[in-house]
C-alpha positions, -999 to 999 in steps of 0.1 A, spaced: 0 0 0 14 38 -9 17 66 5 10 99 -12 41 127 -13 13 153 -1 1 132 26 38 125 36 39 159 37 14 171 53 19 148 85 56 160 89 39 196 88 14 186 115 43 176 139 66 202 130 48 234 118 78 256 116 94 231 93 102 233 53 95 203 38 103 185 0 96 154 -7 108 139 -38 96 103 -46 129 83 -57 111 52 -72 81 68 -89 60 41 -70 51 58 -39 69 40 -17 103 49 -17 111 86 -10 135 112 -1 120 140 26 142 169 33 131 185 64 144 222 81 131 230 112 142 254 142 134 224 164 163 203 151 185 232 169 206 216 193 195 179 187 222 156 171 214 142 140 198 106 156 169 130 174 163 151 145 152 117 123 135 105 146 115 133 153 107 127 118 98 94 123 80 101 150 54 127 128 45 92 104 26 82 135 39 41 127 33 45 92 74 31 86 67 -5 73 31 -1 66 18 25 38 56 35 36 81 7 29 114 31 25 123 66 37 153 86 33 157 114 62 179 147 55 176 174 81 187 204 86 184 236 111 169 269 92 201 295 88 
């Protein structure tokens, strides 16, 4: 079962409001993508906490609807 790009989207927005987010699908098949994520709440967090907090915004989605995600994250300049 896919997962929409928007949908993606939208529940990374939900958890982090602040945040910038592009998703690019990698595959074309809606299950593999790429999310680049900037948010002020990655300040101070080391790299392990900022993906998860990713993670954490797909609400156990991982393995389900979305079989493969690649986290980049970044703190706004």
């Amino acid at each position: 079962m896919a997962m929409a790009a928007a949908q993606l989207e939208a529940l990374i927005r939900a958890a982090l409001p602040d945040a910038e987010v592009v998703i690019e699908d990698l595959r074309g098949d809606g299950d593999h993508y790429r999310a680049r994520v900037s948010s002020a709440a990655f300040a101070g967090k080391s790299r392990v906490q900022q993906h998860k907090l990713v993670y954490d915004a797909l609400g156990g989605r991982m393995g389900g609807e979305l079989h493969a995600l690649q986290v980049v994250t970044s703190v706004p300049n």
